[in-house]
mmCIF entry with sequence, helices, sheets and N, C-alpha, C, O atoms, coordinates in Angstrom:
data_MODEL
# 
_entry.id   MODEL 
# 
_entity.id                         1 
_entity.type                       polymer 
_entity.pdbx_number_of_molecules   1 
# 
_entity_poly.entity_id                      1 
_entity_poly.type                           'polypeptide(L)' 
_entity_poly.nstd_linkage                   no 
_entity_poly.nstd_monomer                   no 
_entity_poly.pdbx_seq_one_letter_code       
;(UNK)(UNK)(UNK)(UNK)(UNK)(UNK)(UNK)(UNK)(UNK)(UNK)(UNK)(UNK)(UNK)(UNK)(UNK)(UNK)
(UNK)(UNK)(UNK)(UNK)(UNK)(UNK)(UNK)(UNK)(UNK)(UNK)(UNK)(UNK)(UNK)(UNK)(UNK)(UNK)
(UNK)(UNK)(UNK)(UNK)(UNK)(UNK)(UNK)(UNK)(UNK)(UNK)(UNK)
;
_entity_poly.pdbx_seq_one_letter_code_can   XXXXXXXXXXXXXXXXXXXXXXXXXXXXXXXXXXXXXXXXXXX 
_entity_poly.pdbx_strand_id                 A 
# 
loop_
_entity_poly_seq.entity_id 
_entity_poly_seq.num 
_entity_poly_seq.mon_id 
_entity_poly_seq.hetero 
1 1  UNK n 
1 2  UNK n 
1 3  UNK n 
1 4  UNK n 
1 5  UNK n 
1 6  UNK n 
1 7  UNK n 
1 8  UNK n 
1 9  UNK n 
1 10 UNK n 
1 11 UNK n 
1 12 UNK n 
1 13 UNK n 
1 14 UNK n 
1 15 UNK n 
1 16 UNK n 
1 17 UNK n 
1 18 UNK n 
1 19 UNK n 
1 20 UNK n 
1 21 UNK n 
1 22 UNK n 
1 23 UNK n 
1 24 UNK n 
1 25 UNK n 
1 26 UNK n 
1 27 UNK n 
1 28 UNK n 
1 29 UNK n 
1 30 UNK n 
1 31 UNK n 
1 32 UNK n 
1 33 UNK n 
1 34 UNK n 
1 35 UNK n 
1 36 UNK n 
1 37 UNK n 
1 38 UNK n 
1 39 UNK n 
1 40 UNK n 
1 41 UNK n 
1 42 UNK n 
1 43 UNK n 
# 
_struct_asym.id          A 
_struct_asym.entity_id   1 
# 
_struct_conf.conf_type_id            HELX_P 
_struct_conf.id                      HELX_P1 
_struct_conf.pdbx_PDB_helix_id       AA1 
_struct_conf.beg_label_comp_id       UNK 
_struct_conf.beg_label_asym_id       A 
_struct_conf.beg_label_seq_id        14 
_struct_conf.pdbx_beg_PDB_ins_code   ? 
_struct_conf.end_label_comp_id       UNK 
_struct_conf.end_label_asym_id       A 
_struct_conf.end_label_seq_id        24 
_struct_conf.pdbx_end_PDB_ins_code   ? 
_struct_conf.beg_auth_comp_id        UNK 
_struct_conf.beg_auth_asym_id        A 
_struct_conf.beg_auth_seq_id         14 
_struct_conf.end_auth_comp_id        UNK 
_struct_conf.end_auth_asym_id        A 
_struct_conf.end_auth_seq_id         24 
_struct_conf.pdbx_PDB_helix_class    1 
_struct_conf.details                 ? 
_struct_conf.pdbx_PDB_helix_length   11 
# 
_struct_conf_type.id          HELX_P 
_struct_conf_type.criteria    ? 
_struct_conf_type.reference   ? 
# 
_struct_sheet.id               AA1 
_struct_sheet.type             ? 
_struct_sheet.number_strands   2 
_struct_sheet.details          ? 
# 
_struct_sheet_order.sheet_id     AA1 
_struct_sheet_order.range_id_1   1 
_struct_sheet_order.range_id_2   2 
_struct_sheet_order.offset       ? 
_struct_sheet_order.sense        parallel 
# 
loop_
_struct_sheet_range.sheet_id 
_struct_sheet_range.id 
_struct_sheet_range.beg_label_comp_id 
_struct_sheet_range.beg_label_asym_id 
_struct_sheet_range.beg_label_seq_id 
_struct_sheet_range.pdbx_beg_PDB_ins_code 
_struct_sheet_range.end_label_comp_id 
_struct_sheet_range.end_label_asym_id 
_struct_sheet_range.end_label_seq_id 
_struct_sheet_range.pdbx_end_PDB_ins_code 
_struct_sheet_range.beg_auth_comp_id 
_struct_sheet_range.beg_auth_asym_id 
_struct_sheet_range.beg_auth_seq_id 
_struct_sheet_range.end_auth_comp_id 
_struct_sheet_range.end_auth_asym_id 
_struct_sheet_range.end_auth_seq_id 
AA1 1 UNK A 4  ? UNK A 8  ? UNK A 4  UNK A 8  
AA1 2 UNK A 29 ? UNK A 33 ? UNK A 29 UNK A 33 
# 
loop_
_atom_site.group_PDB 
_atom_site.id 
_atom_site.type_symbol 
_atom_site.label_atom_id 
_atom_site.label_alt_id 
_atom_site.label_comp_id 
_atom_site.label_asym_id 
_atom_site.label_entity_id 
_atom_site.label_seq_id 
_atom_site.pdbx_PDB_ins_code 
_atom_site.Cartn_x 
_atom_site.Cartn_y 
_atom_site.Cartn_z 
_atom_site.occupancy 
_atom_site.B_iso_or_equiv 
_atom_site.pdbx_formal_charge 
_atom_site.auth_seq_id 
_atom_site.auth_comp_id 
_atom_site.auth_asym_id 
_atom_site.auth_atom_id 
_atom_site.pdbx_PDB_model_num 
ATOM 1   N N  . UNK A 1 1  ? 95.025  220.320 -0.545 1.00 0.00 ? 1  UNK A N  1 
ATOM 2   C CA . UNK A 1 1  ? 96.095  219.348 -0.576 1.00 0.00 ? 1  UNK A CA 1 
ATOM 3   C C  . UNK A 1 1  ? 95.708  218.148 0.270  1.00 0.00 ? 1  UNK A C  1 
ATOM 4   O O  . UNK A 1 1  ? 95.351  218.216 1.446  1.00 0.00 ? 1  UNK A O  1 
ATOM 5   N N  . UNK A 1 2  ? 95.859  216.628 -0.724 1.00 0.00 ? 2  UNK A N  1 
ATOM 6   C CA . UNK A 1 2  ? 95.526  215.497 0.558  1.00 0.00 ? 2  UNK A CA 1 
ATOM 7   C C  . UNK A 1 2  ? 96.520  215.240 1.552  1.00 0.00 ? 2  UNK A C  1 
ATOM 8   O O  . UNK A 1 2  ? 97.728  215.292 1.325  1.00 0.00 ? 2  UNK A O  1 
ATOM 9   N N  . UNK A 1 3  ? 96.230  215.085 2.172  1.00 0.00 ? 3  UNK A N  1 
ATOM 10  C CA . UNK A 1 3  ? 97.009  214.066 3.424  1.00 0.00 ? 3  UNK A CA 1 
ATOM 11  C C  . UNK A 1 3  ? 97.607  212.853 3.056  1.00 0.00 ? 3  UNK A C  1 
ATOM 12  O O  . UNK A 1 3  ? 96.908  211.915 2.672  1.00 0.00 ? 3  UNK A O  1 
ATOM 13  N N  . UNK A 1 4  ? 98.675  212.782 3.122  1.00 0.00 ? 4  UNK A N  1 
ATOM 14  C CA . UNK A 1 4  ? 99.608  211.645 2.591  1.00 0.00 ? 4  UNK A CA 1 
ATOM 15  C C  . UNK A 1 4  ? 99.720  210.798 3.709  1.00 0.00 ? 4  UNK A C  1 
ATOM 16  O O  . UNK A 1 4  ? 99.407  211.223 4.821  1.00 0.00 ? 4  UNK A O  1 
ATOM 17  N N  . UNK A 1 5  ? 100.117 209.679 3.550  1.00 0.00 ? 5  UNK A N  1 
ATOM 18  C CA . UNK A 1 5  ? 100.140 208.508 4.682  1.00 0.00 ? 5  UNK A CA 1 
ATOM 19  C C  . UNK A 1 5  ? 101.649 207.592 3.851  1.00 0.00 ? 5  UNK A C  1 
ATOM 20  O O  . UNK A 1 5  ? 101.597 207.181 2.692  1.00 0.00 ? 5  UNK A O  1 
ATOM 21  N N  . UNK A 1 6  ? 102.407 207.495 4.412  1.00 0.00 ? 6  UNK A N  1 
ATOM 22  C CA . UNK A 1 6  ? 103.817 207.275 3.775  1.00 0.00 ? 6  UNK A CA 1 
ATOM 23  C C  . UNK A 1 6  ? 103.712 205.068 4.968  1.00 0.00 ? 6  UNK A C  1 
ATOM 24  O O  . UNK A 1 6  ? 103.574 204.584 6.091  1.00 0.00 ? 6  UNK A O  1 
ATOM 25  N N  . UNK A 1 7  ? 103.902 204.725 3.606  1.00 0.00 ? 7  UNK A N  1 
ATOM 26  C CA . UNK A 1 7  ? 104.400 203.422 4.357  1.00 0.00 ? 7  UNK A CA 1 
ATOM 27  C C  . UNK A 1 7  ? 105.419 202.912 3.878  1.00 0.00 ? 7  UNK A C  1 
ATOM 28  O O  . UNK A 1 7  ? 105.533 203.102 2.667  1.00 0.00 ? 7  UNK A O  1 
ATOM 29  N N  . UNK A 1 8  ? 106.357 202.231 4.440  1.00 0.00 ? 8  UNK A N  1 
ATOM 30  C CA . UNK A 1 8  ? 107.791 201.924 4.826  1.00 0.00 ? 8  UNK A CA 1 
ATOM 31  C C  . UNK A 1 8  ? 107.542 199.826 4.785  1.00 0.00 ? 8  UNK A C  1 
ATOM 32  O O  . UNK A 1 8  ? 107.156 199.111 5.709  1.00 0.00 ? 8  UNK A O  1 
ATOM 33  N N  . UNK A 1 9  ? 107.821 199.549 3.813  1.00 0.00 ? 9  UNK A N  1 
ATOM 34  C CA . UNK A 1 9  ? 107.482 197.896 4.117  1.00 0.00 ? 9  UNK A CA 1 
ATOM 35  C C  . UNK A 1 9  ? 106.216 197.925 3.012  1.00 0.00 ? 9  UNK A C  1 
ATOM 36  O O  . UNK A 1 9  ? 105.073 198.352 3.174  1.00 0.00 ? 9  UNK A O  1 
ATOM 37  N N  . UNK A 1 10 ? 106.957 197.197 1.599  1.00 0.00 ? 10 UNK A N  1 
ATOM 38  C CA . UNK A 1 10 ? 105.434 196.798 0.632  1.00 0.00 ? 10 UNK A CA 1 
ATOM 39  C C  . UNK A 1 10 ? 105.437 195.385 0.614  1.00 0.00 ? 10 UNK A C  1 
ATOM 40  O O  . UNK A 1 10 ? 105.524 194.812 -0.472 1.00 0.00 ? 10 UNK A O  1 
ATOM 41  N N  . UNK A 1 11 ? 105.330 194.545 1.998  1.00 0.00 ? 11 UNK A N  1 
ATOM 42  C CA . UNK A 1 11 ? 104.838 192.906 2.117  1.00 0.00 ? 11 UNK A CA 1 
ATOM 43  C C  . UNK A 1 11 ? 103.736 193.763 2.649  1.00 0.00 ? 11 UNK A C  1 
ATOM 44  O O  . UNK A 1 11 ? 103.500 194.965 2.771  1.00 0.00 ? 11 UNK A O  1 
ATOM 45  N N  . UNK A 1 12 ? 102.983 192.251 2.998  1.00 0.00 ? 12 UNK A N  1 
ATOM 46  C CA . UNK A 1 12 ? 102.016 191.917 3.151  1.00 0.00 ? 12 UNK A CA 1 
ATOM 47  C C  . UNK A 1 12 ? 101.174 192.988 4.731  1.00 0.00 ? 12 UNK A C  1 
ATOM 48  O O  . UNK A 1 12 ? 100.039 193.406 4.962  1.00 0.00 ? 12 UNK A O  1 
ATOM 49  N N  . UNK A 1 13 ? 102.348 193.030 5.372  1.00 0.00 ? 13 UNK A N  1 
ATOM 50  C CA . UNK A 1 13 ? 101.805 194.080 6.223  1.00 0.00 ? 13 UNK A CA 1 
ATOM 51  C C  . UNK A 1 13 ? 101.379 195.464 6.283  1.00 0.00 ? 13 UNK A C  1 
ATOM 52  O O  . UNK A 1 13 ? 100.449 196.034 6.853  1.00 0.00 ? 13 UNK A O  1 
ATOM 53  N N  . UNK A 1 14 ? 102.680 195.981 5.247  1.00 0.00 ? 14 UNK A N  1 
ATOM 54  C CA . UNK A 1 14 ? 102.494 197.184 4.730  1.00 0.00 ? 14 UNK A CA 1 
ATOM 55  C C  . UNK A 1 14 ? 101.081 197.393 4.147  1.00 0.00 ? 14 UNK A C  1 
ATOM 56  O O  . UNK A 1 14 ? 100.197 198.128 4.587  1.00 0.00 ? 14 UNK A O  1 
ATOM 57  N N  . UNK A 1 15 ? 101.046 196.308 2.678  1.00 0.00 ? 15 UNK A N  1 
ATOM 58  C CA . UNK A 1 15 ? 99.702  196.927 1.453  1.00 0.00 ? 15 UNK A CA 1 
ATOM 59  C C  . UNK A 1 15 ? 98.538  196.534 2.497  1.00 0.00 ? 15 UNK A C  1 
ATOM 60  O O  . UNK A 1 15 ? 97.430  196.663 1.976  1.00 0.00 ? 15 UNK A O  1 
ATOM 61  N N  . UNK A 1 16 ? 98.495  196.090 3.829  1.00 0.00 ? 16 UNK A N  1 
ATOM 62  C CA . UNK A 1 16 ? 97.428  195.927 4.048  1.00 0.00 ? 16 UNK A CA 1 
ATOM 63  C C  . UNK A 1 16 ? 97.104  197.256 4.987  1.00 0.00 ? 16 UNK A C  1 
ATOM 64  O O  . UNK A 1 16 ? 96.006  197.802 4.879  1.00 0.00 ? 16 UNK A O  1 
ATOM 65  N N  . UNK A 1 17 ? 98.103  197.754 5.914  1.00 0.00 ? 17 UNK A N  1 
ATOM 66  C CA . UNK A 1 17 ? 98.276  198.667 6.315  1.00 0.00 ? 17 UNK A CA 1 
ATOM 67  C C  . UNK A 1 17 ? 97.741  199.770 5.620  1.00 0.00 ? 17 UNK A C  1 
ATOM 68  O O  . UNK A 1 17 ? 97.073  200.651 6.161  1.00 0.00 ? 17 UNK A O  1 
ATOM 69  N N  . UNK A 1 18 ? 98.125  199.713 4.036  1.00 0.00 ? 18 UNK A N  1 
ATOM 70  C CA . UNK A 1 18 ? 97.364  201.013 2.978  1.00 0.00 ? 18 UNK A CA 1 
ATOM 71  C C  . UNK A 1 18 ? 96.277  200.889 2.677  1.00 0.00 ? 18 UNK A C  1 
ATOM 72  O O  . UNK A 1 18 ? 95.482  201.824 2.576  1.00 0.00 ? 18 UNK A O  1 
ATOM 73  N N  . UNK A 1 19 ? 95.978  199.471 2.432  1.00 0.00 ? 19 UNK A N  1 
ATOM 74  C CA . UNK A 1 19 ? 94.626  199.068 2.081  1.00 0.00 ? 19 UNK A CA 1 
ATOM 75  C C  . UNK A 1 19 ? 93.966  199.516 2.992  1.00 0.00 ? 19 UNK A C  1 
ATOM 76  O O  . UNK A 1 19 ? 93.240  200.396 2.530  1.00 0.00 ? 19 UNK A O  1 
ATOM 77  N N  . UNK A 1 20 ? 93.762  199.346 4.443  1.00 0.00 ? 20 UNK A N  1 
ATOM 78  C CA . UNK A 1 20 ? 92.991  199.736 5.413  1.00 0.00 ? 20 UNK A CA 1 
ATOM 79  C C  . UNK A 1 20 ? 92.706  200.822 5.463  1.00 0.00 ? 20 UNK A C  1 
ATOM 80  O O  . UNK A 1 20 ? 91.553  201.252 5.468  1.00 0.00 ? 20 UNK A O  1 
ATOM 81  N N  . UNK A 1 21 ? 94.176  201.753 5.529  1.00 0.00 ? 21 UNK A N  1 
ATOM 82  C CA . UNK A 1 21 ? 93.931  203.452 5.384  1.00 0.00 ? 21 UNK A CA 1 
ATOM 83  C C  . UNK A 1 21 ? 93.205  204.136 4.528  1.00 0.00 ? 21 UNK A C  1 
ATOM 84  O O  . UNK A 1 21 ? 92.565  205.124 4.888  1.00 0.00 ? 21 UNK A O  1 
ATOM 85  N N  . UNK A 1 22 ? 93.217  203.578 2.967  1.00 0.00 ? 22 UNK A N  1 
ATOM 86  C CA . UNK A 1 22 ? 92.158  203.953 2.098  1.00 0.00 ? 22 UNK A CA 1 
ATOM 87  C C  . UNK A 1 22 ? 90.950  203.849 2.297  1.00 0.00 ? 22 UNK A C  1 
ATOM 88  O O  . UNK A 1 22 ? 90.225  204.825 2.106  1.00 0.00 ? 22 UNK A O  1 
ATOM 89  N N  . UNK A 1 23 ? 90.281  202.271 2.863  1.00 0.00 ? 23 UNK A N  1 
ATOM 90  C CA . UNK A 1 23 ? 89.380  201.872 2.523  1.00 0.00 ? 23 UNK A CA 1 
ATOM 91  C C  . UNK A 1 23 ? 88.573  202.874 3.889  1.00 0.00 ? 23 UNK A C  1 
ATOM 92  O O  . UNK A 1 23 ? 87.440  203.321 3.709  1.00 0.00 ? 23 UNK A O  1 
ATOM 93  N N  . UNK A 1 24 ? 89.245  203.092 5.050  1.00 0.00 ? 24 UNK A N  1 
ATOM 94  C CA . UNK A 1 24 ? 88.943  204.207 5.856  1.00 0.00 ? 24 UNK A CA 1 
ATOM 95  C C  . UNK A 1 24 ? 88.122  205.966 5.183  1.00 0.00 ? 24 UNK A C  1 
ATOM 96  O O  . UNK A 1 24 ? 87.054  206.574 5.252  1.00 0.00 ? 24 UNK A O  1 
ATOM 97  N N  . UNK A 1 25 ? 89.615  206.124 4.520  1.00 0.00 ? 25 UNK A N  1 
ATOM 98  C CA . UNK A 1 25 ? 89.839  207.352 4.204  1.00 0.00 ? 25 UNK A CA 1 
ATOM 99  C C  . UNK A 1 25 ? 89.803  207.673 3.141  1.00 0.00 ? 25 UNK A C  1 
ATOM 100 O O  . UNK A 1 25 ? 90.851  208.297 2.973  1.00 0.00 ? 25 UNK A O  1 
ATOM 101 N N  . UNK A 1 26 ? 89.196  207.663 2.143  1.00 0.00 ? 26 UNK A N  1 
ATOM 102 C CA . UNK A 1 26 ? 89.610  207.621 0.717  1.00 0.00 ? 26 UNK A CA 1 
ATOM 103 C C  . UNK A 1 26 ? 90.547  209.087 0.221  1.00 0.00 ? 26 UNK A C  1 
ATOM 104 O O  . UNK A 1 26 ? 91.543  209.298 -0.470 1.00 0.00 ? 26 UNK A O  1 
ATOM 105 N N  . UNK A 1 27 ? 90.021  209.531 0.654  1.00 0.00 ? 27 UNK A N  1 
ATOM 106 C CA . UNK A 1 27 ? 90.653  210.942 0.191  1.00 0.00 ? 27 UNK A CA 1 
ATOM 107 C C  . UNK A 1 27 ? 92.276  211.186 0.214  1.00 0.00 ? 27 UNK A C  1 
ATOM 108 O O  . UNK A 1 27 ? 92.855  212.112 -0.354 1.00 0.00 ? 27 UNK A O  1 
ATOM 109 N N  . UNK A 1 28 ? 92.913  210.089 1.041  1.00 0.00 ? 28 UNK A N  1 
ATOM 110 C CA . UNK A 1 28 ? 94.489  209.833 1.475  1.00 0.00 ? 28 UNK A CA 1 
ATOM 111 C C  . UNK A 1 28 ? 94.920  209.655 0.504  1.00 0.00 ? 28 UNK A C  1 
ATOM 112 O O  . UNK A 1 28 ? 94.266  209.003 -0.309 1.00 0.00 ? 28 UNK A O  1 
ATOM 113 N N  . UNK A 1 29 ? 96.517  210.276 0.081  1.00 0.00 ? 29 UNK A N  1 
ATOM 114 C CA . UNK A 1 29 ? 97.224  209.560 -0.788 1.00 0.00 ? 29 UNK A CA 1 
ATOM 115 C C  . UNK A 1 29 ? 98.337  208.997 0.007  1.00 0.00 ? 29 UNK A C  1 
ATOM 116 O O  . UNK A 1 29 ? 99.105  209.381 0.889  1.00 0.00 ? 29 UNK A O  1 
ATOM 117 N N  . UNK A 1 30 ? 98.097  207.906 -0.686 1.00 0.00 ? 30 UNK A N  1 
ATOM 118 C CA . UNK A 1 30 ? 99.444  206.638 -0.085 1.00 0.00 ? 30 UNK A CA 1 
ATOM 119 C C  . UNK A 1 30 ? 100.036 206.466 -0.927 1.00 0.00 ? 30 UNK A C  1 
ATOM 120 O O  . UNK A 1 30 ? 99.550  206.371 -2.054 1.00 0.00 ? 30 UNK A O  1 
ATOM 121 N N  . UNK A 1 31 ? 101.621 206.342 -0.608 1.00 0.00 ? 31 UNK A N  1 
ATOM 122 C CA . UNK A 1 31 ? 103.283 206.253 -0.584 1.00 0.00 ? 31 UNK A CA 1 
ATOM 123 C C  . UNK A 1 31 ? 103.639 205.186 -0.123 1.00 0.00 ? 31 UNK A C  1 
ATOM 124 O O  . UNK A 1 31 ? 103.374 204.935 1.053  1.00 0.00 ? 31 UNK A O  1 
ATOM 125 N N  . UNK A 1 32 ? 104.390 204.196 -0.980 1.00 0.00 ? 32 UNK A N  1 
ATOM 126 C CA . UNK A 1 32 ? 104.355 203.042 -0.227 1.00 0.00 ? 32 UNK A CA 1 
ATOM 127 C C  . UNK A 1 32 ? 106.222 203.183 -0.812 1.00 0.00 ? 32 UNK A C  1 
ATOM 128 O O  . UNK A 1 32 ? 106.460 203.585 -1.951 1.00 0.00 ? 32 UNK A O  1 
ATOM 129 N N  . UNK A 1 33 ? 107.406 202.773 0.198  1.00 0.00 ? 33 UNK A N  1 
ATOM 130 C CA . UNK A 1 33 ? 108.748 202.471 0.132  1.00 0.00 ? 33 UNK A CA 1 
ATOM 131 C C  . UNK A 1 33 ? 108.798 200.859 0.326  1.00 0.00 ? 33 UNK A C  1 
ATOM 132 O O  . UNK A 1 33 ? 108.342 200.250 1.293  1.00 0.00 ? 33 UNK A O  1 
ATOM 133 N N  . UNK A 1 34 ? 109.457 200.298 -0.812 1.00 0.00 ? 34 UNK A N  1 
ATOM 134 C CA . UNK A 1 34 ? 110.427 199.011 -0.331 1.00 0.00 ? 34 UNK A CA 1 
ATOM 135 C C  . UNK A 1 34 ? 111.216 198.799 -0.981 1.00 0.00 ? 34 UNK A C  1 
ATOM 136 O O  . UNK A 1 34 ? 111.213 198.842 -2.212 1.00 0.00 ? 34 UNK A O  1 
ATOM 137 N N  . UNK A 1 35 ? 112.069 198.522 -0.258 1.00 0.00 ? 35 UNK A N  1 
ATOM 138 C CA . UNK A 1 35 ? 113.495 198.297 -0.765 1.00 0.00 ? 35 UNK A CA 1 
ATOM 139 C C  . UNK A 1 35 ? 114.040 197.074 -2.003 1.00 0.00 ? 35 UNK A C  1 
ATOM 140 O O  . UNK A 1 35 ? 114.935 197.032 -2.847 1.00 0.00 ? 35 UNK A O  1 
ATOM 141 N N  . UNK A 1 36 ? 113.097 196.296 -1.610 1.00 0.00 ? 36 UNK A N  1 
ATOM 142 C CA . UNK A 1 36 ? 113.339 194.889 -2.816 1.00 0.00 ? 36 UNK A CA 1 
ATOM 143 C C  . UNK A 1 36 ? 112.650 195.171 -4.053 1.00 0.00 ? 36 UNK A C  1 
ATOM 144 O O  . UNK A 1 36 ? 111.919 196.121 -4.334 1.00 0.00 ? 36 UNK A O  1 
ATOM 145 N N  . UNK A 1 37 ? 113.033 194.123 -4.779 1.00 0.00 ? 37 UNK A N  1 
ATOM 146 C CA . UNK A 1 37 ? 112.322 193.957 -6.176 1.00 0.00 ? 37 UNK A CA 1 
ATOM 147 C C  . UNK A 1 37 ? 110.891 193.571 -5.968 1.00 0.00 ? 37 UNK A C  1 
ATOM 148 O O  . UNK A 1 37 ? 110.353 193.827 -7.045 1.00 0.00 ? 37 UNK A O  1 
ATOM 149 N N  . UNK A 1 38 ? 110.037 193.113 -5.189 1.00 0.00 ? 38 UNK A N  1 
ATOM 150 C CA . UNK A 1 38 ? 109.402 192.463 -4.545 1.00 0.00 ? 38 UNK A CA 1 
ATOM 151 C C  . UNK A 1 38 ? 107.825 193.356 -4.232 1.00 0.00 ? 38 UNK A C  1 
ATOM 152 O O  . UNK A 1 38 ? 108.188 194.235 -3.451 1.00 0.00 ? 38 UNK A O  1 
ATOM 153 N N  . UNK A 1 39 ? 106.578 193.509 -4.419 1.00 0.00 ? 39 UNK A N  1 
ATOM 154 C CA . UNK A 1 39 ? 105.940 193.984 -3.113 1.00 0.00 ? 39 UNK A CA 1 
ATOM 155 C C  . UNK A 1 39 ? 104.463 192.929 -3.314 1.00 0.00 ? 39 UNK A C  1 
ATOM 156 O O  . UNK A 1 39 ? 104.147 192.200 -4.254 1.00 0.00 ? 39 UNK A O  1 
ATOM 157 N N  . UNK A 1 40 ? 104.151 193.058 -2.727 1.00 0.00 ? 40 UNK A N  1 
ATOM 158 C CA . UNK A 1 40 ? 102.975 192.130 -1.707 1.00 0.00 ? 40 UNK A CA 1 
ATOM 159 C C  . UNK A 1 40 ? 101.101 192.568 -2.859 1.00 0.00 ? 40 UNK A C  1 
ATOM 160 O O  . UNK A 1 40 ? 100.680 193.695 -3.121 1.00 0.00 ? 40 UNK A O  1 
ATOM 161 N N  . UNK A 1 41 ? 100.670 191.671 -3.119 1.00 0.00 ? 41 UNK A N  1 
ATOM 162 C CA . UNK A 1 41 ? 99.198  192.556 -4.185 1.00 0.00 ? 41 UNK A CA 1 
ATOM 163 C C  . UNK A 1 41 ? 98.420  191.587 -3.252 1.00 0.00 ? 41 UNK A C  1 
ATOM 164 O O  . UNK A 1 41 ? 97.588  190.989 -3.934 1.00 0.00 ? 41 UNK A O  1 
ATOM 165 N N  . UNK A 1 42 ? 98.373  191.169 -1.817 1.00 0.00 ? 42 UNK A N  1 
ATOM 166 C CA . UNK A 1 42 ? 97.528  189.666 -1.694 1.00 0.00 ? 42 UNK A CA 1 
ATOM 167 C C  . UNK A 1 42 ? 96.531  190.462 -0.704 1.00 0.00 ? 42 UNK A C  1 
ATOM 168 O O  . UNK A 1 42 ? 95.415  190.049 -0.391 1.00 0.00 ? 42 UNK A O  1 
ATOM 169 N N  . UNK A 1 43 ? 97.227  191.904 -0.177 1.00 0.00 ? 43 UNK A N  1 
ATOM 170 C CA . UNK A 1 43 ? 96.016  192.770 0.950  1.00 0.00 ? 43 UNK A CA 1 
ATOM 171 C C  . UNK A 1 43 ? 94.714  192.943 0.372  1.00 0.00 ? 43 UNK A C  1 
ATOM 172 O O  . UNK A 1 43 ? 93.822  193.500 1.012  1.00 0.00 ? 43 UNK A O  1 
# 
């Protein structure tokens, strides 16, 4: 089973936040929550 990494916030801080964690870790699955219509592709 992977290791999940849950992020809270899909601006620009967040996807970069995931981006980083992947590009670390690949094996992670990331969960990304936001509340708006909205999320961030610029990480």
């Amino acid at each position: 089973m992977a290791t999940r990494v849950v992020i809270v916030g899909g601006d620009a801080a967040g996807m970069s936040a995931a981006s980083q964690a992947k590009r670390r870790r690949p094996e992670l699955e990331i969960v990304a929550f936001e509340q708006g219509p909205y999320i961030s592709y610029s990480a």
